[in-house]
C-alpha positions as CSV (number, residue, x, y, z in Angstrom):
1,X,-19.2,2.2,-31.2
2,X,-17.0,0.7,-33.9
3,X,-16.8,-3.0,-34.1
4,X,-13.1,-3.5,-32.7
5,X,-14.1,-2.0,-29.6
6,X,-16.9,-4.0,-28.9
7,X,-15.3,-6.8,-29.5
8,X,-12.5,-5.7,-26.7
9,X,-15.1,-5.3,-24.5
10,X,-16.5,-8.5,-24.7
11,X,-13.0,-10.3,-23.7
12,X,-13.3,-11.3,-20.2
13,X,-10.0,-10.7,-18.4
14,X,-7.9,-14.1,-17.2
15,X,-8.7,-14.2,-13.5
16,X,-5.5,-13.6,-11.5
17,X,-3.9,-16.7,-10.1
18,X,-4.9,-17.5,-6.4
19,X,-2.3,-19.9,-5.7
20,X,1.7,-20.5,-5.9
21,X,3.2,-23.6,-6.1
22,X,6.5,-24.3,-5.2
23,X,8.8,-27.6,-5.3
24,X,9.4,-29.1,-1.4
25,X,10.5,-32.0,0.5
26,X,7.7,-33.3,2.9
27,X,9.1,-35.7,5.9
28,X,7.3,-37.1,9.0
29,X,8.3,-36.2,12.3
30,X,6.3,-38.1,15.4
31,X,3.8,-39.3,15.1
32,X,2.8,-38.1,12.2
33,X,3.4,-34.5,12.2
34,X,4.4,-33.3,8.4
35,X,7.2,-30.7,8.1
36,X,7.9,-29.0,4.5
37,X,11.1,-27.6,3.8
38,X,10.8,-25.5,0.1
39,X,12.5,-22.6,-1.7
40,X,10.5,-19.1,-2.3
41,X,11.3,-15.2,-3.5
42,X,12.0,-14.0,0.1
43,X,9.7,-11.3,-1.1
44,X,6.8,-13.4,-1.7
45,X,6.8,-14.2,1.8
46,X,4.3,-11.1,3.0
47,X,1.8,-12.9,0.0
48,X,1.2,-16.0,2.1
49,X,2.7,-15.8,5.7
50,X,2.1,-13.0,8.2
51,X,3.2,-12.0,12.0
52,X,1.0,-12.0,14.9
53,X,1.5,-9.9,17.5
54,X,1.5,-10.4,21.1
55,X,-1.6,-8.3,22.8
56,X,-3.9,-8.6,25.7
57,X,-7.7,-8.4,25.3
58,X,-10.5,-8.6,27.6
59,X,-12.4,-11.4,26.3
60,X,-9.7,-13.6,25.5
61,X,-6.7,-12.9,27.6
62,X,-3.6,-13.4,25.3
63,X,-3.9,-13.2,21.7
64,X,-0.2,-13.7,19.1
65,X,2.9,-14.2,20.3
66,X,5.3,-12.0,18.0
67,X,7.2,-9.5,20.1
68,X,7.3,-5.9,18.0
69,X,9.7,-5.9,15.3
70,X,13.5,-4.5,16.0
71,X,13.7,-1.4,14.1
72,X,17.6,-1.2,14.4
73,X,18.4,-5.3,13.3
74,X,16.1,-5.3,10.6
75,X,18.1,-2.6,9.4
76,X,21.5,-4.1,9.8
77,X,19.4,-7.3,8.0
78,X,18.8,-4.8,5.0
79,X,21.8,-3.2,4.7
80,X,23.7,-7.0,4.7
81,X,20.8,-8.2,2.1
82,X,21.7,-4.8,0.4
83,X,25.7,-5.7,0.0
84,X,27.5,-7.8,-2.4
85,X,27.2,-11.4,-1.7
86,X,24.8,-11.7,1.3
87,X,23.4,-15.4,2.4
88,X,20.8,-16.2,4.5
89,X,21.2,-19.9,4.9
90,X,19.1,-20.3,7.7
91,X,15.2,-21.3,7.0
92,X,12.0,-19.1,7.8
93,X,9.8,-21.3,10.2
94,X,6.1,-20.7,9.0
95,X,2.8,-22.3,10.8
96,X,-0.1,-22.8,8.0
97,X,-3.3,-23.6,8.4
98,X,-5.3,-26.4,6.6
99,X,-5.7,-24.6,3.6
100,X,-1.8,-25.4,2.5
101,X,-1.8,-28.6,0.6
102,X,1.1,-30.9,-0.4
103,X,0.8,-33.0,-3.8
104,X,3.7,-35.5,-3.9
105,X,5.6,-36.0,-7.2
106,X,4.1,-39.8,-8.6
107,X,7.3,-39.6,-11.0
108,X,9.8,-39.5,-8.7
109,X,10.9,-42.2,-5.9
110,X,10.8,-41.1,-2.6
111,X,13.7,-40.4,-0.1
112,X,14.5,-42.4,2.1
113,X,13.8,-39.9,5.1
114,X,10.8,-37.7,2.9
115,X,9.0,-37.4,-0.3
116,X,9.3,-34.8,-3.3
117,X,6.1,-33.4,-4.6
118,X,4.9,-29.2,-4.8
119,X,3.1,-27.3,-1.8
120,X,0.3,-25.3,-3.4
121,X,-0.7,-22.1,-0.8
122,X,-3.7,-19.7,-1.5
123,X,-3.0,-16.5,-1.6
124,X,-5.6,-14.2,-0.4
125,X,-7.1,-10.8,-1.9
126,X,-5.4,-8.1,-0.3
127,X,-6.3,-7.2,3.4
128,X,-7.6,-10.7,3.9
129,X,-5.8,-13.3,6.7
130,X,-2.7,-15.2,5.4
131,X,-2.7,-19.5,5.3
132,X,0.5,-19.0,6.9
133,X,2.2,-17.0,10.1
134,X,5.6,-16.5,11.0
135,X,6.8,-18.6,14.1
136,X,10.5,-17.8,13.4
137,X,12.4,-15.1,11.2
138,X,10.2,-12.1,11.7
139,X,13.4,-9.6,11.5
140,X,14.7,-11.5,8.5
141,X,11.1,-11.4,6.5
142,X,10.9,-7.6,7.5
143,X,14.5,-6.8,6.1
144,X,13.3,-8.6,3.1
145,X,10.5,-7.2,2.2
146,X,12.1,-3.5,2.7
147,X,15.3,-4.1,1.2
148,X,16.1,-2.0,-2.2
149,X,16.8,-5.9,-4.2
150,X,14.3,-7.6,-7.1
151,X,14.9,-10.7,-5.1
152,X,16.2,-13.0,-2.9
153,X,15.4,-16.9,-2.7
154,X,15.5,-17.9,0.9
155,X,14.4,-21.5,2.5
156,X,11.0,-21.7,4.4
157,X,10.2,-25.0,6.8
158,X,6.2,-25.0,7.3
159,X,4.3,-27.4,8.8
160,X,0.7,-27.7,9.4
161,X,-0.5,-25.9,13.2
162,X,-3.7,-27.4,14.3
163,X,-4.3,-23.8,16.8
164,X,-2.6,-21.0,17.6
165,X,-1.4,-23.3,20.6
166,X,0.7,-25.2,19.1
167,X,2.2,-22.1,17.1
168,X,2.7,-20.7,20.5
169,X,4.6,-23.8,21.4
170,X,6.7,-23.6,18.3
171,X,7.8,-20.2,18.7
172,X,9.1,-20.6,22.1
173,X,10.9,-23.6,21.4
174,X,12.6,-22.1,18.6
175,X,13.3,-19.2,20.6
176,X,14.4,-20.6,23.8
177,X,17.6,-21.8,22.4
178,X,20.7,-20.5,24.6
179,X,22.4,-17.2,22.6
180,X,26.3,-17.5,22.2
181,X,28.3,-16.3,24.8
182,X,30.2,-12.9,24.2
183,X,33.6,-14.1,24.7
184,X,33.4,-16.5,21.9
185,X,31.9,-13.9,19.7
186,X,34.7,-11.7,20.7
187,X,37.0,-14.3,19.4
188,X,35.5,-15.4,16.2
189,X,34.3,-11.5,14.9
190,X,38.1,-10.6,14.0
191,X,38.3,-13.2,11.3
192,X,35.0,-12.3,9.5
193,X,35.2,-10.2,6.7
194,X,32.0,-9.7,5.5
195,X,29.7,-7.5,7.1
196,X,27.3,-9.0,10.0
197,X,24.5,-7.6,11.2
């Protein structure tokens, strides 16, 4: 074997990086209770935070609490994300587990209501459990992550779920909220332009 190639062979490959940081606010809510609000690739999201579905088993009862996706909306989602100047300017809720760290920025004062700093999540090897699960945006992480675009930076607000409880009682409350009644969507659908889903 000539020299060159041995010496190839003895290179050891740089070990893939296991974590992404990103820049976030971190405020307290409670007593206590830290909430993150940071920017990410919408299609990093499947990387770090996954959906649990809702399904009965014998030994435990309950397990999850996502209902199955919407075929039909997380198409309309696509097709919007898919058009000319989409938004999404509403965050992805995401429950993490203790893994999920926040390093606060020692250069910069803190806000009055929170503190600047980088969250640094793990990312798994492939087929292993996320640090983080959906509690709200499922359709929106779905259209996403099928939609025919290189990417599209969308908010995430994560905080840290002691049990799948508590994630349970986040997802409900974020999903108990009243819908908008017909009649005033009716009313305000002939002055939008831009295609809804």
């Amino acid at each position: 074997m000539p020299p060159a190639t041995k010496r190839r062979l003895r290179t050891k490959r740089k070990p893939l990086d296991t974590t992404i940081v990103v820049p976030a606010i971190e405020i307290v809510q409670g007593r206590g209770r830290k909430v993150f609000a940071f920017p990410v690739d919408g299609k990093m999201l499947p990387k770090f935070a996954s959906v649990t579905r809702i399904a009965r088993t014998e030994s435990e009862g309950v397990t999850g609490y996502q209902r199955p996706e919407v075929l039909s909306h997380i198409s309309q989602i696509r097709k919007y994300l898919e058009s000319d100047s989409p938004m999404l300017p509403n965050a992805i809720v995401v429950a993490f587990n203790r893994s999920v760290r926040f390093k606060p920025d020692s250069s910069t004062a803190s806000a009055q209501h929170g503190r600047l700093g980088a969250l640094h999540i793990p990312l798994p090897p492939e087929g292993e459990a996320t640090p983080g699960l959906i509690v709200d945006g499922q359709q929106r992480s779905a259209a996403l992550r099928e939609a025919e675009i290189k990417r599209f930076p969308v908010f995430v607000v994560g905080f840290i779920a002691e049990d799948e409880a508590e994630q349970r009682e986040q997802f409900l409350l974020v999903n108990s909220t009243k819908p908008l009644p017909k009649g005033l969507l009716y009313e305000l659908l002939p002055s939008i332009e831009a295609p809804l889903p």
